[in-house]
N, C-alpha and C positions, 0 to 999 in steps of 0.2 A: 147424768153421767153415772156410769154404774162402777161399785169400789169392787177393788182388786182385795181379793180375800186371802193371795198367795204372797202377798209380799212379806220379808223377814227384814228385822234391821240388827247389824251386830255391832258393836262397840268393835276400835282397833284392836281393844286386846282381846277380846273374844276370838276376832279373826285367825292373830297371832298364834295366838293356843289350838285354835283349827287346822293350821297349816304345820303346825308340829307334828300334830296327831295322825295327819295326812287325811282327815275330813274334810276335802275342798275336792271339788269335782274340775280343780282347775289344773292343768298337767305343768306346772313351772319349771321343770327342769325342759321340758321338750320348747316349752316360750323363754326359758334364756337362748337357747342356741341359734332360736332363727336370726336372718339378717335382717336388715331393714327391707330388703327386696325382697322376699318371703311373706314379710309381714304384709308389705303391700299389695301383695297377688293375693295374698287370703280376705283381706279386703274388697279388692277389686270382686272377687269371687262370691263375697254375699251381697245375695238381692238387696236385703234394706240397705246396703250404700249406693244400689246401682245409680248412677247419674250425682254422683253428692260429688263435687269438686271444692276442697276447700284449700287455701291458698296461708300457709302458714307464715309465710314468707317475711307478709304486711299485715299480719296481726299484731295489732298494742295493746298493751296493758292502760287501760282506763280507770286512776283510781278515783271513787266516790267522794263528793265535794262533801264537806263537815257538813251536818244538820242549825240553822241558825236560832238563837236562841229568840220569840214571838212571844212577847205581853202585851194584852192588850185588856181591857176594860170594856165587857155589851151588857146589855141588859139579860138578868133572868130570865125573861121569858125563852129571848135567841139562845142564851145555854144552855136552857130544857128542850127547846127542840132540836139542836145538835148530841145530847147525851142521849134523846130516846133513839137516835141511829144505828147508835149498838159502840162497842169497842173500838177508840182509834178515832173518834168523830173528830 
């Protein structure tokens, strides 16, 4: 898989200070006033969503089950071969 050499990461307040300065190539005063049926034609209108139907309707929020607390007792040898796996074994 080949790395993407163009990506940039900013902090929120980097962002912040961006959008004061009007360094953001993104036009916010023209995307507050559209409507929601605007938005959606502009959508519908690019290819990479063509055929994407997503149904907000019956979406849930799934929260993640707590991590459980595992001790147990093996032999040195099975933890030296679990640690040479690399990070997270």
């Amino acid at each position: 898989m080949r790395k993407k050499d163009d990506t940039v990461r900013y902090t929120a307040k980097e962002l912040a200070e961006m959008r004061k300065r009007g360094k953001t190539r993104s036009n916010w005063a023209n995307a507050a006033v559209l409507t929601d049926g605007e938005i959606e034609a502009q959508i519908a209108a690019d290819p990479d969503e063509a055929d994407m139907v997503i149904d907000w309707d019956r979406a849930t929020i799934e929260m993640p089950q707590s991590k459980a607390v595992l001790n147990m007792r093996v032999d040195r040898d099975v933890l030296d071969y679990f640690r040479q796996t690399g990070r997270g074994y």
